[in-house]
Each structure stands twice: as C-alpha cells, then as structure tokens.
C-alpha positions as CSV (number, residue, x, y, z in Angstrom):
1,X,0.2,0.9,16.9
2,X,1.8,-2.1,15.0
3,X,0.1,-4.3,17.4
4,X,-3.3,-3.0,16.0
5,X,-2.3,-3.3,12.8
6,X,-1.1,-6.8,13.1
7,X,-4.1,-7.6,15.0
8,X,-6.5,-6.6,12.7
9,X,-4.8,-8.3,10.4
10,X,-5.2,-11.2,11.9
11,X,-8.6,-11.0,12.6
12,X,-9.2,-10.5,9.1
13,X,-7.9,-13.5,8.3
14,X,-9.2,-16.1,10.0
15,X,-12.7,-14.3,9.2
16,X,-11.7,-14.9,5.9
17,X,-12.3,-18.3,5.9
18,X,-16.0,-18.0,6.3
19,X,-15.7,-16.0,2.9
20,X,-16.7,-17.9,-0.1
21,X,-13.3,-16.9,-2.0
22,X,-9.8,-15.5,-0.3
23,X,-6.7,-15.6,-1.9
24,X,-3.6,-14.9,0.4
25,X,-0.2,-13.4,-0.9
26,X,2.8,-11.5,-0.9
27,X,4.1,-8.5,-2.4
28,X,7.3,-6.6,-3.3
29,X,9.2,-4.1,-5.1
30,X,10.0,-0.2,-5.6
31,X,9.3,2.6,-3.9
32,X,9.8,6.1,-5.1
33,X,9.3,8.4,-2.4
34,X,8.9,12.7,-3.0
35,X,9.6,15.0,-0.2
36,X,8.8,18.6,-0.5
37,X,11.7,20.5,1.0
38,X,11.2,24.5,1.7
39,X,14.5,26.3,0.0
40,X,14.3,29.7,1.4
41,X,12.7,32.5,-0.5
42,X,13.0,30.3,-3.7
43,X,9.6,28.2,-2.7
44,X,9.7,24.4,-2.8
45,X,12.1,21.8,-4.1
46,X,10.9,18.6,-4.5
47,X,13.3,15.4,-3.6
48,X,13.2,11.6,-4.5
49,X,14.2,9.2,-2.4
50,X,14.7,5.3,-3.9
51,X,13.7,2.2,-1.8
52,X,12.0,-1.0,-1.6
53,X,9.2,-2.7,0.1
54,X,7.5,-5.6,0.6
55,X,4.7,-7.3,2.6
56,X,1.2,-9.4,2.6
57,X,-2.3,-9.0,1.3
58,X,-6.0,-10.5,1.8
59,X,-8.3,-10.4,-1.3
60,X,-11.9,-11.1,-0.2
61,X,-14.2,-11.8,-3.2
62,X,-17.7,-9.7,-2.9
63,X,-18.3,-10.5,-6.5
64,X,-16.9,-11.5,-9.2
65,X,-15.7,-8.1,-10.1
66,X,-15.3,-6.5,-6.5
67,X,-13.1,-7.5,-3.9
68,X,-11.5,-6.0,-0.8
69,X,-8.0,-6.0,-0.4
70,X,-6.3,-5.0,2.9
71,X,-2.3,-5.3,3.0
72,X,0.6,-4.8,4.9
73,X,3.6,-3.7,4.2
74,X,6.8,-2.6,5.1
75,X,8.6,0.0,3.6
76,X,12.3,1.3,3.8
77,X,14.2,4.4,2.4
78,X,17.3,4.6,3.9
79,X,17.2,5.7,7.1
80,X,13.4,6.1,6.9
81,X,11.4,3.1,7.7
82,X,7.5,3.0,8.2
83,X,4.7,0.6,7.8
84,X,2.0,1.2,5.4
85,X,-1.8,-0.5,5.8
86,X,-3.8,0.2,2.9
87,X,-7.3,-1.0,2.8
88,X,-8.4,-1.2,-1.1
89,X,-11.8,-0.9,-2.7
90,X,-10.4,-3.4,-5.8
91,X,-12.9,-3.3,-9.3
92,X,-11.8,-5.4,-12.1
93,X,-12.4,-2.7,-15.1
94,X,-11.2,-5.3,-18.1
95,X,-9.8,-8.8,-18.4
96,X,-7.0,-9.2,-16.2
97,X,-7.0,-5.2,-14.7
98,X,-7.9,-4.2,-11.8
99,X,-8.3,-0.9,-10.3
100,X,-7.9,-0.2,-6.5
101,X,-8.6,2.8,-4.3
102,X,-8.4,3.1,-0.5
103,X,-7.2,4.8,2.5
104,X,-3.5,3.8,4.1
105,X,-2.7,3.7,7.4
106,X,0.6,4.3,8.1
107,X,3.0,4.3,11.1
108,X,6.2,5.9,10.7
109,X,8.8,4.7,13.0
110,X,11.9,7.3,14.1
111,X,11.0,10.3,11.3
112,X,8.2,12.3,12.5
113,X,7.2,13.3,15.8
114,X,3.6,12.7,14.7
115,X,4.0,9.1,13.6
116,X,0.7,7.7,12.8
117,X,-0.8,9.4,9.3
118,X,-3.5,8.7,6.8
119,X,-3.1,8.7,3.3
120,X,-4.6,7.9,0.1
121,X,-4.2,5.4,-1.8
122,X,-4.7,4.7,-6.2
123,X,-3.2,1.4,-7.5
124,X,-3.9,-0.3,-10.6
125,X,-2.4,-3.9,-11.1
126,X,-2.0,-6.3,-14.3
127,X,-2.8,-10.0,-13.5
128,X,-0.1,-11.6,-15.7
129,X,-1.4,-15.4,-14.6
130,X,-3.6,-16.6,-11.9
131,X,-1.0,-16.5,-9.4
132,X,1.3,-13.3,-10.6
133,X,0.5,-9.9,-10.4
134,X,2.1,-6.6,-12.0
135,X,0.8,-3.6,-9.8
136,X,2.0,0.3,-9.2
137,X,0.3,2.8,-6.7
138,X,0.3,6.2,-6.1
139,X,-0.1,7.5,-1.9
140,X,-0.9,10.7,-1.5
141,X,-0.1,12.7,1.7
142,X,-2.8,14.7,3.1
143,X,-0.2,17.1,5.4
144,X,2.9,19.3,4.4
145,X,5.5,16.5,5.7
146,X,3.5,13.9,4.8
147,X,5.6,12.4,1.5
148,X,3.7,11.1,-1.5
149,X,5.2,7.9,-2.8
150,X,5.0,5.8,-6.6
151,X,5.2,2.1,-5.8
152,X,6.1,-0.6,-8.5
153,X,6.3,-4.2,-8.1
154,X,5.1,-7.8,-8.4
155,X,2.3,-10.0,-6.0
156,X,2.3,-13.4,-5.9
157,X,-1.2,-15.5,-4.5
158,X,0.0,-18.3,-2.5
C-alpha cells in the first residue's frame, strides 16, 4: 500500500510540470486525535490522543480560484503511526483563504487489523505570505474504530 501511495505521488508530480502553475511544499504540526471507547453499560467515552505530523503537498492551479491539492503525510500518536493521503478540492473563498474538501486515504500501520480506511476530509488554511501557510482540518472516520482527528499547523511552498 505505501508503494501506491508513493507512486502515485510521483506520478503526480512529474505530470505536474506540464501544468501551467504547481507549487510544491511541505507541511507540519498538531494532531489531535478522538477515539470512541465503549465503557460498559455507561455508552461511549470519548479519548484524545496528542501528536504531530508532517509531510508534502502538490497544488495544481485549475484556475485562479481552484486548485487540487493531493498530500502526504505522516502521522504519529504514540504508539500509533499511520499515513494519511488526502486529495483536496481547494476554493479560494476571500483574499488569502482557502477552503479544501476531499477524501483521505489512509494506511494504518500496526493498530488495526483492517489497515487501509477512507476518510473525509474539511481544511480551511490562511495564506499568511506567498510562501507561508496557516491551515487546520478536520478527518472524519466513516467506521466505529475509525478515529476522527483536528489537525493544526503551518505549510511552507518551496
């Protein structure tokens, strides 16, 4: 599975440069991840676990307010560790903000038995400058064990 991740990455890229306008870059920060936990005959609890993550993106210029943005990043909360592929739908709504929607792969690596899941994806993200980004995103499991996770940090276009 990461090899068709990576791959497709790749592929991506170089097709990028037949594009009119790609910008290339990397991304970082926090990542809050909620768990629902079962607690007997008291219903659910839910549980927040604190990590980071950090990766690479593709913006591909449709026009000059669309764009799609596939990235790749990895993500690690203790002693779970998983790689997460979104593949955003990005809108510039106003000056400097854009909005981004999108399915995420993701591959989890030791946690679930099941370790491939789909997700989605809602990010919003502040372009400070030209180069520097402020972004947070919301993932939404579809399945019970799938965990939903807030993501804040900062991209930087190379």
């Amino acid at each position: 599975m990461k090899q068709i991740l990576y791959y497709s990455f790749i592929l991506l890229s170089f097709h990028s440069y037949a594009q009119s306008e790609v910008d290339f870059g990397i991304k970082g920060g926090l990542n809050f991840t909620f768990f629902q936990v079962e607690e007997s005959n008291f219903g659910s609890n839910t549980e927040t676990e604190t990590g980071f993550y950090g990766g690479v993106f593709v913006d591909f210029t449709i026009d000059e307010s669309l764009s799609l943005q596939p990235e790749l990043l990895y993500i690690g909360l203790n002693d779970f560790k998983f790689i997460n592929a979104p593949i955003y739908a990005k809108y510039e709504v106003a000056r400097n903000f854009d909005v981004m929607v999108g399915p995420s792969l993701n591959y989890f690596f030791d946690f679930f038995s099941n370790k491939f899941k789909v997700r989605a994806d809602i990010s919003a993200a502040y372009n400070i400058t030209s180069a520097i980004d402020t972004h947070m995103k919301y993932t939404l499991g579809f399945e019970e064990i799938a965990p939903n996770g807030l993501f804040i940090g900062i991209g930087v276009r190379l």
